[in-house]
FIRO-925446 format. One record per residue (C-alpha): residue number from 1; x, y, z; residue in three letters. Coordinates in steps of 0.1 Angstrom, whole numbers. Each point is the difference from the previous one (the first is absolute). Layout:
% FIRO-925446
REC   i     X     Y     Z  aa
REC NUM     X     Y     Z ALA
...
% end
This chain:
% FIRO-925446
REC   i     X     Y     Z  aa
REC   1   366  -291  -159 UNK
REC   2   -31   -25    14 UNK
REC   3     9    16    35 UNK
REC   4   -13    33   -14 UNK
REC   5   -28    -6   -20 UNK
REC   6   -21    27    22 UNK
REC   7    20    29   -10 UNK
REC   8     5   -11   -33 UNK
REC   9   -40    -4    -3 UNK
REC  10    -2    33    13 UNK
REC  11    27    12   -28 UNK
REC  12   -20   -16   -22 UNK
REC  13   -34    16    10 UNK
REC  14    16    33    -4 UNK
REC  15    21     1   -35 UNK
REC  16   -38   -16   -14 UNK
REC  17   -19    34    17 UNK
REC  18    26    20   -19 UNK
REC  19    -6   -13   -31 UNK
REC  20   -36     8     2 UNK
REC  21   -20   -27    10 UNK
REC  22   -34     2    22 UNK
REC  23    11    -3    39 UNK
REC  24   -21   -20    12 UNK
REC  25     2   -31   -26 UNK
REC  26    42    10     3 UNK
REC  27    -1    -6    39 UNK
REC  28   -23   -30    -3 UNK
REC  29    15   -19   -33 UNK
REC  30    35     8    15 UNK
REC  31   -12   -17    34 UNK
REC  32   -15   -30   -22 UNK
REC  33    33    -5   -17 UNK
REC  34    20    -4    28 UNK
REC  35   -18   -16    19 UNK
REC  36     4   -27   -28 UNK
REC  37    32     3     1 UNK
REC  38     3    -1    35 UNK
REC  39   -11   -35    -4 UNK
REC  40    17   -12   -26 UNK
REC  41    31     8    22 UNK
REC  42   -18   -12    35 UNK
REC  43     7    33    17 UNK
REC  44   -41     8    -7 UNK
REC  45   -27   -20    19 UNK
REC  46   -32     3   -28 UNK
REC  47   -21    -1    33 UNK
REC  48     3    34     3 UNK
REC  49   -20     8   -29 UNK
REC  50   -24   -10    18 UNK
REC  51    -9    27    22 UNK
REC  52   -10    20   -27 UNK
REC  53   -35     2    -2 UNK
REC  54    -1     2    40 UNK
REC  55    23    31    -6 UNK
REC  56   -25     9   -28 UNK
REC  57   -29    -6    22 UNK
REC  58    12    24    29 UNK
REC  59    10    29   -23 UNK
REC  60   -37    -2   -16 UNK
REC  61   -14     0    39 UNK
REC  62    26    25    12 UNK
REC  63   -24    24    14 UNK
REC  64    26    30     1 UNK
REC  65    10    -6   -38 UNK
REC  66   -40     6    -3 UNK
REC  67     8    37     3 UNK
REC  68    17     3   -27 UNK
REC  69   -25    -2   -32 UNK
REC  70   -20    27    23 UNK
REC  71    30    25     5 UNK
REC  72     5    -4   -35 UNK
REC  73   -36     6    -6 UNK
REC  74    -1    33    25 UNK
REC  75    28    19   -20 UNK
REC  76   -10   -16   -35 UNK
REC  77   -33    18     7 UNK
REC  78     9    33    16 UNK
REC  79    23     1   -34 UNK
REC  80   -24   -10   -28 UNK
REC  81   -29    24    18 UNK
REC  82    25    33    -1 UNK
REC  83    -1     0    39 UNK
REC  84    36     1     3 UNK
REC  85     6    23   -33 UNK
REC  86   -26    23    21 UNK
REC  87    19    -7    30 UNK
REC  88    33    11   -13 UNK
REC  89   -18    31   -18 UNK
REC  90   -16    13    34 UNK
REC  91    34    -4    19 UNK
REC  92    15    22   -22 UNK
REC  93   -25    29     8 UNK
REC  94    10    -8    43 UNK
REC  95    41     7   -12 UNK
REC  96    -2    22   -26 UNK
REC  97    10    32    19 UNK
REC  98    29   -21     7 UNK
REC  99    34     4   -24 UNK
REC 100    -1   -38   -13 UNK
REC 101   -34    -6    13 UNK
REC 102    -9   -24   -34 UNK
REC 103    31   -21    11 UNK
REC 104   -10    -4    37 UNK
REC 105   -32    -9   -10 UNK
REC 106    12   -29   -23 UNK
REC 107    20   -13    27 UNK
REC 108   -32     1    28 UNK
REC 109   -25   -11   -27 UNK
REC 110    25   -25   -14 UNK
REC 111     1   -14    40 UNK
REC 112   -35    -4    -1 UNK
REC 113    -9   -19   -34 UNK
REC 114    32   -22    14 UNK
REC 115   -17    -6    29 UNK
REC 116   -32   -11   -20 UNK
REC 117    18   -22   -31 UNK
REC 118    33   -10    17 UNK
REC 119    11    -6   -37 UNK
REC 120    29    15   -13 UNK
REC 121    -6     4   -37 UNK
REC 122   -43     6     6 UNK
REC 123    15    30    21 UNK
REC 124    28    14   -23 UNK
REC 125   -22    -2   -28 UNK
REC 126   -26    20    13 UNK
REC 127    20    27    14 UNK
REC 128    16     5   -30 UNK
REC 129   -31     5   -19 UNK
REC 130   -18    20    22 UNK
REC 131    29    24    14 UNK
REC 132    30     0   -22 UNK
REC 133   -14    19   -30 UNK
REC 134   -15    23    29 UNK
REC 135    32     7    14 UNK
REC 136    19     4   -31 UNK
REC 137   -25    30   -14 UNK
REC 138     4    17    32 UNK
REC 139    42     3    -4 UNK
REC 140    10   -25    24 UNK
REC 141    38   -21   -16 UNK
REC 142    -7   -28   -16 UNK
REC 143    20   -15    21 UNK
REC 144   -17     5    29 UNK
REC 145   -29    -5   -12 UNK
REC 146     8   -33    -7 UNK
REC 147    18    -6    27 UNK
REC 148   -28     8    25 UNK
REC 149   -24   -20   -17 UNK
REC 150    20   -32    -5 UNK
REC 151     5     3    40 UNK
REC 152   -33     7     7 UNK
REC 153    -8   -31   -22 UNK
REC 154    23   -23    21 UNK
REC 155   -16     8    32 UNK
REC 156   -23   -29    -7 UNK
REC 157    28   -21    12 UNK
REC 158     1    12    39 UNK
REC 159   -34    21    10 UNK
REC 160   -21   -28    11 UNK
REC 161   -25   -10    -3 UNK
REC 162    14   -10   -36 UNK
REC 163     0   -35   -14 UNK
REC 164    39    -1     3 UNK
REC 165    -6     1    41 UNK
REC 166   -31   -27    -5 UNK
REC 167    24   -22   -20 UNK
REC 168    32     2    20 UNK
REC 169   -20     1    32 UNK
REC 170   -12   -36    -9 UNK
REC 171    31   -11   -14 UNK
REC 172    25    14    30 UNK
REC 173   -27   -16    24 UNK
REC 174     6   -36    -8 UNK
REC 175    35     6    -4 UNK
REC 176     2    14    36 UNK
REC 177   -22   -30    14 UNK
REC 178    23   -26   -19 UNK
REC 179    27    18    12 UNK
REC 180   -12    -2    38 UNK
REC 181    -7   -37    -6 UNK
REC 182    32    -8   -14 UNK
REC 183    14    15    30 UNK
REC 184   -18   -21    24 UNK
REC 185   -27    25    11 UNK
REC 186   -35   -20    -8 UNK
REC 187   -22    28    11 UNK
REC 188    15    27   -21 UNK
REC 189    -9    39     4 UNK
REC 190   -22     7   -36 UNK
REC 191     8    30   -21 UNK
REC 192   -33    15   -15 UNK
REC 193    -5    22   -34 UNK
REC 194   -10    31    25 UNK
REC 195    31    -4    18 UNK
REC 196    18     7   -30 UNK
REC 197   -20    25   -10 UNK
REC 198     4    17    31 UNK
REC 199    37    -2    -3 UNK
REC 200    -1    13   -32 UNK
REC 201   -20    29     3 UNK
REC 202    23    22    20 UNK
REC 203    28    -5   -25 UNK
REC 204   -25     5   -29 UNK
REC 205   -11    35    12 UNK
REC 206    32    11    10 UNK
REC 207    11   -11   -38 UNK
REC 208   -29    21   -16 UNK
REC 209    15    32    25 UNK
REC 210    35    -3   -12 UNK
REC 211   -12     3   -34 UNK
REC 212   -19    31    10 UNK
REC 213    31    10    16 UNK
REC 214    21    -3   -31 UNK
REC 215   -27    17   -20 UNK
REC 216     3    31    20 UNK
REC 217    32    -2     4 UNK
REC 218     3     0   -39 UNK
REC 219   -21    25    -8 UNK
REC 220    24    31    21 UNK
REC 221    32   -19   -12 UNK
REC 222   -11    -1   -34 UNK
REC 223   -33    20    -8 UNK
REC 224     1    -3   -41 UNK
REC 225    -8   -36     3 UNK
REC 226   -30     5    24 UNK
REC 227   -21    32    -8 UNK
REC 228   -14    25    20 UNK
REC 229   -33     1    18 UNK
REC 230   -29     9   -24 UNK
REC 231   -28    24    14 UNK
REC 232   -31    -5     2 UNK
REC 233   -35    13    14 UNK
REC 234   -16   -31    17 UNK
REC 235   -15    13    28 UNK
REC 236    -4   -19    31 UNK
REC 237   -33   -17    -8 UNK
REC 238    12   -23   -33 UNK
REC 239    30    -9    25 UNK
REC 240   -24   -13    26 UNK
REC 241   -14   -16   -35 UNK
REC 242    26   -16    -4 UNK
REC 243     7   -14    33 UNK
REC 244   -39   -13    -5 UNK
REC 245    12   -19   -30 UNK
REC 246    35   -10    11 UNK
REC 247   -21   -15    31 UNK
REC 248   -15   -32   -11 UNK
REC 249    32   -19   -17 UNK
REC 250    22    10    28 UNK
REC 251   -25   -12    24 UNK
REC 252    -1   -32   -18 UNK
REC 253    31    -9     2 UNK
REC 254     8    11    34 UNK
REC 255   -30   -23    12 UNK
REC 256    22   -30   -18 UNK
REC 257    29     5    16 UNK
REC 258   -12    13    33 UNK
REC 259   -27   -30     0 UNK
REC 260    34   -24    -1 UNK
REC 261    21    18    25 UNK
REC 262   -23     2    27 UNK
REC 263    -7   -38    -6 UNK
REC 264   -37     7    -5 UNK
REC 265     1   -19   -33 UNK
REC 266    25   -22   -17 UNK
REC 267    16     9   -33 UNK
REC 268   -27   -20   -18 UNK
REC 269   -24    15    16 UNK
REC 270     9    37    -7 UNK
REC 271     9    -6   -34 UNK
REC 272   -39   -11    -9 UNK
REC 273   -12    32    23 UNK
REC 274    26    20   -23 UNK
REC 275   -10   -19   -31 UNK
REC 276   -42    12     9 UNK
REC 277    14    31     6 UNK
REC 278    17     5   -25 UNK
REC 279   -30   -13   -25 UNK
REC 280   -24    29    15 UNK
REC 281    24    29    -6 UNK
REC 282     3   -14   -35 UNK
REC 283   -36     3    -6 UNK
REC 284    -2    30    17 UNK
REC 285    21    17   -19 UNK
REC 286   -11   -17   -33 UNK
REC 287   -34     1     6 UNK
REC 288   -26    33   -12 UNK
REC 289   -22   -14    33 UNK
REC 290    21    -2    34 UNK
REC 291   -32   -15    18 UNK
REC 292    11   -37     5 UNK
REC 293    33     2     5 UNK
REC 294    -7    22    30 UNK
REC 295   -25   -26    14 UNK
REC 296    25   -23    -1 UNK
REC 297    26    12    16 UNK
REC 298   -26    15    28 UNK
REC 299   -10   -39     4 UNK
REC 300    29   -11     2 UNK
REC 301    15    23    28 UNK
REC 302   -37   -11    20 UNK
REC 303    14   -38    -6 UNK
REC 304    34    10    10 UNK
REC 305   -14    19    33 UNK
REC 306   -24   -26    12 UNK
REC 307    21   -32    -3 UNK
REC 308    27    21    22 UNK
REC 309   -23     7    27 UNK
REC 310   -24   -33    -2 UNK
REC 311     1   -36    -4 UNK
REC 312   -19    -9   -31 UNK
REC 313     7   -36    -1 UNK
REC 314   -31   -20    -7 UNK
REC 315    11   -34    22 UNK
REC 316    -3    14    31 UNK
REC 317   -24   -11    29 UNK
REC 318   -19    28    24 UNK
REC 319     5    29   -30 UNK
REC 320   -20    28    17 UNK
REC 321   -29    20   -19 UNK
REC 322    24    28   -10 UNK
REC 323    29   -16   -12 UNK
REC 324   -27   -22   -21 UNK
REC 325   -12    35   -13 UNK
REC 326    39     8   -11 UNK
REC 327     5   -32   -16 UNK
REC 328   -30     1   -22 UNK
REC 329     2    31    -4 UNK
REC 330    39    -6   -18 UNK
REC 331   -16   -26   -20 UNK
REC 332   -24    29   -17 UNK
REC 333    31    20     2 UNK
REC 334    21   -22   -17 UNK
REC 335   -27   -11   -24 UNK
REC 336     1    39   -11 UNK
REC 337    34    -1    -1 UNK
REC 338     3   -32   -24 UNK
REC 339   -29    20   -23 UNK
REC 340    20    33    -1 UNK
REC 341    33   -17    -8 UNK
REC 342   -14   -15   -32 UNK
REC 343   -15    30    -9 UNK
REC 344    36    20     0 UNK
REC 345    13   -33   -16 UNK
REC 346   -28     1   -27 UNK
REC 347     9    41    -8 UNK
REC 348    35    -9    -2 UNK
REC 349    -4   -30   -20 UNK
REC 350   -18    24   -23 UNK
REC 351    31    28     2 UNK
REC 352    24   -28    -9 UNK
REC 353    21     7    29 UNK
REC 354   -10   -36    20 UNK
REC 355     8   -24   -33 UNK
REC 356    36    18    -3 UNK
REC 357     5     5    39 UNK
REC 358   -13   -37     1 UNK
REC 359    24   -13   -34 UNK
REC 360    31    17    17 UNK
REC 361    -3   -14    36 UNK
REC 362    -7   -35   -17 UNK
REC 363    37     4   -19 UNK
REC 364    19    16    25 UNK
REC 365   -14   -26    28 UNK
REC 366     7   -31   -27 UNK
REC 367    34    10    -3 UNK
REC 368     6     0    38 UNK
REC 369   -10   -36     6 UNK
REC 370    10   -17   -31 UNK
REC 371    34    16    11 UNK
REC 372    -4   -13    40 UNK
REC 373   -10   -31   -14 UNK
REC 374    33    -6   -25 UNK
REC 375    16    17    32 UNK
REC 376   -10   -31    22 UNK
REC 377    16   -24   -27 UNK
REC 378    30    15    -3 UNK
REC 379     3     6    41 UNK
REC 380    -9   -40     7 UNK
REC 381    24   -11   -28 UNK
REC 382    29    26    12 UNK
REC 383    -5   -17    38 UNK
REC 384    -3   -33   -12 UNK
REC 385    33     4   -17 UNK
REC 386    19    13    32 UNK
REC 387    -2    37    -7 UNK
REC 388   -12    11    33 UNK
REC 389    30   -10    17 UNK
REC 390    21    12   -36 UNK
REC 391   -10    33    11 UNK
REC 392     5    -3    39 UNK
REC 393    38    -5    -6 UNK
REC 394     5    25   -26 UNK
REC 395   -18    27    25 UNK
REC 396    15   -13    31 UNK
REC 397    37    -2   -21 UNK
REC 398    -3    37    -9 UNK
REC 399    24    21    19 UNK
REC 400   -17    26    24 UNK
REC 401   -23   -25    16 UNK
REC 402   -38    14     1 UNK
REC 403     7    36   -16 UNK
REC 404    22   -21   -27 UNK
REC 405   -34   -26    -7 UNK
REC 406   -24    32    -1 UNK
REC 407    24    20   -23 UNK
REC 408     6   -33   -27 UNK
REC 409   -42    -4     2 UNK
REC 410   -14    34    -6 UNK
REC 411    35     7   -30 UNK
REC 412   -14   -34   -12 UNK
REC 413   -40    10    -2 UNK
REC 414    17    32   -12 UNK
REC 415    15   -15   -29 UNK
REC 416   -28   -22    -7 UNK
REC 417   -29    31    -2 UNK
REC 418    18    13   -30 UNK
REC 419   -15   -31   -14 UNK
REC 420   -29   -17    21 UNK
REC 421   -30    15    11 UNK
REC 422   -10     5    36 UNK
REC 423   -25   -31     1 UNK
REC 424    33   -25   -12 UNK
REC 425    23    11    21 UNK
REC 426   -24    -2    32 UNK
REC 427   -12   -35   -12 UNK
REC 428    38   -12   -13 UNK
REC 429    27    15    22 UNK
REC 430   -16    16    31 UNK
REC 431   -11   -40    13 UNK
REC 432    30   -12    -4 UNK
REC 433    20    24    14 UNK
REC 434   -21    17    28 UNK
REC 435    -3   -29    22 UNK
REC 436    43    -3     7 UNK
REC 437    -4    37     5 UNK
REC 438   -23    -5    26 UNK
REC 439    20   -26    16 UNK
REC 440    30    23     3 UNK
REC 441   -24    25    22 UNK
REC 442   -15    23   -30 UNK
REC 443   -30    16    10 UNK
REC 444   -27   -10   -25 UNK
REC 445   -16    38    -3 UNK
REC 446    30    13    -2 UNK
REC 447    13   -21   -29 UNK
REC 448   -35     3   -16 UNK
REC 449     0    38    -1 UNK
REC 450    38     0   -11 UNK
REC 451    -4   -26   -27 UNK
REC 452   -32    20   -14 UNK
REC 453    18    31     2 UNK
REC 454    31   -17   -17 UNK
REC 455   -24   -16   -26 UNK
REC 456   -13    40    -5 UNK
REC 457    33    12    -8 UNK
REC 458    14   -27   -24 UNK
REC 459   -33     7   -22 UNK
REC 460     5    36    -1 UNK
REC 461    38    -5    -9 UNK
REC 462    12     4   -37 UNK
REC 463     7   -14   -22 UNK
REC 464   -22   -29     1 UNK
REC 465   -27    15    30 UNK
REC 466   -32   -14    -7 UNK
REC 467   -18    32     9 UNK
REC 468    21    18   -25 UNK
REC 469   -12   -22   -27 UNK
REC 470   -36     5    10 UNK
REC 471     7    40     3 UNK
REC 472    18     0   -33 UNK
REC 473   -32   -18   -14 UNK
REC 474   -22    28     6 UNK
REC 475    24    31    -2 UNK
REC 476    -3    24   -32 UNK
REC 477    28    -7   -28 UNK
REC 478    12    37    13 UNK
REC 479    14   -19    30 UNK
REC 480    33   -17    -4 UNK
REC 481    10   -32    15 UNK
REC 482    30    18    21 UNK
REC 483   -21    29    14 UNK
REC 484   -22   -33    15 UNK
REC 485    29   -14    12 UNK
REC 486    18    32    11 UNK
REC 487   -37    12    23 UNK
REC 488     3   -33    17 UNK
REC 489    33    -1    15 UNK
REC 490    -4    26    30 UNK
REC 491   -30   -22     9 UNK
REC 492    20   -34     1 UNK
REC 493    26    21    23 UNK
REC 494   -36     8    23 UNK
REC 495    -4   -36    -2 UNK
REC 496    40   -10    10 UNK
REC 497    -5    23    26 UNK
REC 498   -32   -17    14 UNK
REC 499    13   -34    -1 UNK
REC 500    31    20    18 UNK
REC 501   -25    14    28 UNK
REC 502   -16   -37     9 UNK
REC 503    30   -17    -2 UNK
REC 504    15    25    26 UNK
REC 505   -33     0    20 UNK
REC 506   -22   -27    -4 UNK
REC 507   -25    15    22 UNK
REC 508   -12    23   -27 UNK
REC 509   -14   -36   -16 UNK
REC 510    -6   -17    33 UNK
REC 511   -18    26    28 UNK
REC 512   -34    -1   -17 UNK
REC 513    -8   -37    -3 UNK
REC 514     8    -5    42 UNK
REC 515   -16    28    10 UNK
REC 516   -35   -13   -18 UNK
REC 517     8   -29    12 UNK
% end
């Protein structure tokens, strides 16, 4: 029984979640215990404990966990300010000459607030509110209705750049550098969060088609449960209207993820030019007078522009007359900048919108890192108790070889998002079993695309789909439980069938990261 203490603290950790308890106190109080234990029995050196505030230390310094709070700002914001409810309202108007144009636009619009939250249940939420009512008054089937929106919802899980990516980016890079190490190699390749964004952003789009696809598809197979295209007399000039409005979001988060792939910025870097950007189209579109938002973003495209063509740094010797102009002239820039800012801060402050966009990133960005940090307990204790090379044998031992190791992980993380959030199982299970992957020859963009992907699925999956719960939540009592659950099902076949496609052809996950390499 002593010889396996790390799977029976990992037992342990798990029948405790069940019963309700907060996960991060679970994970580290279950670490605590047997690591006590451990020692009692002499199969735990306390020594270990030790490395815990180091651990501590480099998650506060981490500089791509830094993104996160400001993702969660960016799509916190673009929610409370209506930008996405506008969003969602305007892409309706672009399909709506389309038969199931409302349910196309869910899925595209759902793609992009995914993109700018990367939270499952932020996303679900708000597409239910903002569409599902919508889509009901207009005749679509409840359970389509639901069913596209709960899909939409889980996108957050795979169209980068979404907090999911930051998190497992940062997580699957260690792994892959231990991994390297323990294999001898001392100067390992690295894995970056834009590689894995890059990997998954072919599989995310071709996910968001397929819904399309199946929406069409629906709608001639089975017209009563999609209705027909309503007239209207727009004329061409409120379409190129709308177009003007649908401009600005889009562009914003097309900068963020474009800004990454090109390697121009890092992930922490684009996530504070998407959290600014998304602060000025808050204002904008909250605010009676548009006038400094407007000089804001104008300054900050001149910032943008000058410190890609010139070198502004100050300690330099022999700076010529010119490029002394430029730089003083971005420190009146900048100084403009700074004053503008505070004044779309100080009318948003006043609209209420900054103190709840502000409260919610503060909660949501708590919960991450109290949960990494009970995380690194419970990883340090299950290593210290053997259960690295627990786990090595029982992959290695599973019939099949590599396709028998992959198949036992993602059924495992399967299992386990009925019941764990995204954030535990990336912190909990992906360490330790990521790095014996990569030892048998895994790609790690592959298996990070696939295990988000995988993750996507088991939380849209009844009956105990976290995205159904959140759906449910916000759903009129008209809805039953079983149309929810009936609307989802074609999309987890979608999502099958995607998992299907990269495991056949890994390339689909693979081609984008080398060739931006």
């Amino acid at each position: 029984m002593i010889e396996h203490l790390d799977l029976l603290m990992f037992g342990f950790a798990c029948i405790v979640l069940l019963l309700g308890y907060p996960v991060a106190f679970t994970l580290a109080g279950s670490a605590i215990l047997f690591a006590f234990i451990g020692d009692y029995f002499g199969v735990f050196p306390m020594q270990f404990l030790k490395a815990i505030p180091q651990r501590i230390f480099g998650t506060m310094t981490n500089e791509i966990l830094m993104a996160v709070p400001l993702f969660v700002f960016m799509g916190t914001m673009l929610e409370k300010s209506k930008v996405a409810e506008e969003l969602l309202e305007n892409m309706d108007r672009v399909f709506q000459n389309i038969r199931g144009g409302l349910g196309i636009s869910v899925s595209i619009v759902g793609a992009l607030l995914a993109a700018s939250t990367g939270i499952v249940g932020a996303t679900v939420v708000t597409m239910g509110l903002l569409s599902l009512p919508t889509m009901l008054s207009k005749g679509y089937d409840p359970k389509i209705a639901t069913g596209t929106v709960a899909a939409a919802g889980t996108l957050g899980q795979i169209i980068p750049p979404s907090i999911v990516l930051v998190l497992l980016g940062d997580v699957l890079s260690n792994a892959y550098q231990k991994s390297q190490l323990d294999m001898g190699v001392f100067s390992p390749e690295t894995l970056s969060v834009g590689d894995l964004f890059a990997g998954a952003l072919l599989p995310g789009i071709l996910l968001v088609f397929l819904y399309i696809i199946y929406q069409i598809v629906k709608s001639f197979t089975d017209p009563s449960s999609i209705p027909s295209v309503i007239k209207n007399d727009e004329n061409s000039k409120n379409k190129k209207n709308i177009l003007l409005i649908l401009f600005p979001p889009l562009f914003l988060i097309i900068s963020v993820l474009g800004s990454i792939l090109s390697g121009f910025a890092t992930p922490t870097e684009a996530a504070s030019v998407g959290a600014i950007g998304a602060l000025l189209l808050a204002t904008y579109k909250t605010s009676d007078n548009n006038f400094w938002p407007l000089v804001a973003a104008a300054l900050f495209i001149f910032l943008i522009i000058f410190s890609i063509f010139f070198d502004l740094r100050l300690n330099r010797e022999n700076v010529g007359f010119f490029t002394n102009l430029f730089i003083y002239g971005s420190f009146i820039i900048l100084i403009l900048f700074s004053f503008s800012i505070i004044k779309c801060l100080s009318k948003l402050y006043k609209n209420k919108i900054l103190m709840e966009t502000a409260y919610s990133t503060t909660k949501i960005t708590s919960m991450v890192f109290i949960i990494l940090i009970g995380a690194t307990f419970f990883s340090l204790v299950f290593r210290g108790l053997g259960g690295d090379e627990t786990i090595e044998r029982l992959l290695t031992s599973i019939p099949g070889g590599v396709i028998g190791a992959v198949i036992a992980v993602m059924i495992t993380m399967f299992i386990l998002g009925f019941f764990l959030d995204f954030i535990e199982i990336t912190f909990v299970v992906v360490p330790i079993v990521a790095p014996i992957l990569f030892k048998m020859g895994i790609d790690p963009v592959w298996l990070g695309v696939m295990m988000a992907i995988n993750l996507q699925t088991s939380f849209l999956t009844p009956p105990f789909g976290f995205a159904l719960f959140y759906l449910r939540g916000v759903a009129p009592d008209s809805i039953k439980t079983i149309d929810i659950y009936k609307g989802v099902i074609p999309f987890i076949f979608i999502q099958i069938l995607m998992l299907i496609l990269l495991s056949i052809f890994p390339i689909i996950a693979t081609w984008l990261p080398n060739k931006i390499l």
